[in-house]
C-alpha positions in Angstrom: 80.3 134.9 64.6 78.9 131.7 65.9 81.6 129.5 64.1 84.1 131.1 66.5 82.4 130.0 69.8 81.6 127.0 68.7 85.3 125.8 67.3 86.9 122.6 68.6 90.0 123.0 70.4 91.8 121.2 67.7 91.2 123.8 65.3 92.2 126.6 68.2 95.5 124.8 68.3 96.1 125.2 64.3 97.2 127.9 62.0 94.9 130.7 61.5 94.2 129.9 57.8 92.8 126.5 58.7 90.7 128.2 61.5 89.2 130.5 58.9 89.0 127.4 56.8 86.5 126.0 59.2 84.4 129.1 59.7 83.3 130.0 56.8 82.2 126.6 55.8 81.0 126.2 59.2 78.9 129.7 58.9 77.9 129.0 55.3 76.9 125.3 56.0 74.3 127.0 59.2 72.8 129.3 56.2 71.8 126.3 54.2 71.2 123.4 56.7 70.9 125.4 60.0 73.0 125.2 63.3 74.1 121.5 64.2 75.6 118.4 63.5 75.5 118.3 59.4 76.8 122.1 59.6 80.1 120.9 61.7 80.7 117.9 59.2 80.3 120.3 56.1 82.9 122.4 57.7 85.4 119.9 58.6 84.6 118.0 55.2 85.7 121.7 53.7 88.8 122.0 55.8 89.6 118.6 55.5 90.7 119.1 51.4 93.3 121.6 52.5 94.7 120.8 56.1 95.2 116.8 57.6 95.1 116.3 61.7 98.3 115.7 62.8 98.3 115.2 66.6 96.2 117.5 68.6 96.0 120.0 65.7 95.5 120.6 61.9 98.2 121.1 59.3 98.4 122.1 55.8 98.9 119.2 53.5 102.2 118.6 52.0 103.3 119.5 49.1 100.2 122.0 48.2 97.9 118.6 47.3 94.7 119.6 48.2 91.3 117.0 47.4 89.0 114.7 49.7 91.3 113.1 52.5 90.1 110.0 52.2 87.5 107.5 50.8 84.5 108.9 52.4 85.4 112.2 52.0 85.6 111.7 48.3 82.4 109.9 47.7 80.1 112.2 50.0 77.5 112.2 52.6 76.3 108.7 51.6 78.8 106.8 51.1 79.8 104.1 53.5 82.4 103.5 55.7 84.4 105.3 58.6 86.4 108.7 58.0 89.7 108.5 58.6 89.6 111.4 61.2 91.6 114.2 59.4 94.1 111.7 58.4 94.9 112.3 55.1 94.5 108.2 53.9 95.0 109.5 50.4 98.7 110.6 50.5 101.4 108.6 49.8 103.2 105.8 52.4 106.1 108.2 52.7 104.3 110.7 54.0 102.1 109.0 56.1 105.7 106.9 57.6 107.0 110.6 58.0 103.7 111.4 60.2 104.1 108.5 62.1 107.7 109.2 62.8 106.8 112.9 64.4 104.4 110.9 66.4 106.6 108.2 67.4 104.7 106.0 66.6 106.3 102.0 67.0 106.7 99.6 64.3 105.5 102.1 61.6 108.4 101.2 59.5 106.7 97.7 59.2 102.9 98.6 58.9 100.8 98.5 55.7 99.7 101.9 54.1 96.2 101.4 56.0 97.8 100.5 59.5 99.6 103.7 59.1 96.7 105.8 58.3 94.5 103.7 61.6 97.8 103.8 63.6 98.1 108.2 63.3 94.2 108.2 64.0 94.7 106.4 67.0 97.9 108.9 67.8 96.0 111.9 66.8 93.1 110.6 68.9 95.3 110.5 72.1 97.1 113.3 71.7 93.7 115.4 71.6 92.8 113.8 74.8 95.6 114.7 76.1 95.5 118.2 75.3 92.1 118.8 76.4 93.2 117.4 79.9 95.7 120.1 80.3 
């Protein structure tokens, strides 16, 4: 299965459901557009509606709410803008405060709903660094 060999080591830290998440979009997504970049977006865009990135690894999203993570994610390949990594930008402050807590990340109780979602990003993107260094 090429999906397997080819999975980031964020998805080989997460549940098995998200892993299988990612491969069959992945493998389905090499059928239509061949191996490459647009296959590993289609399969992240896929596991994206079900799991969000929380530090070095992918969790379900709480509460069973499962739709496009954020703005980009909803509008589709051409729509501008950044991603907001696996974040999930569309749930609600609480949430992402209770993220940001597990994190521990500083000041969150005074940041905006979208210095939240760039301030987990930012965590997320250093803890994966920091996994992949161990």
């Amino acid at each position: 299965m090429p999906a397997r060999q080819e999975m980031p080591s964020t998805l080989q830290r997460s549940p098995k459901k998200a892993q299988e998440t990612w491969i069959r979009a992945h493998d389905s997504a090499v059928e239509t557009y061949g191996e490459g970049e647009r296959a590993h977006r289609t399969a992240f865009s896929a596991l994206k509606h079900s799991f969000e990135k929380v530090g070095d690894h992918w969790e379900p999203k709480s509460g069973g709410k499962k739709g496009p993570s954020d703005e980009k994610a909803a509008g589709g390949r051409g729509t501008p803008g950044r991603t907001a990594g696996g974040v999930d930008a569309n749930a609600s402050k609480q949430h992402l405060a209770d993220v940001a807590k597990r994190l521990e990340i500083r000041g969150r109780s005074r940041m905006t709903k979208a210095e939240l979602v760039d301030a987990i990003q930012k965590a997320n993107n250093r803890s994966t660094r920091k996994a992949r260094g161990k």
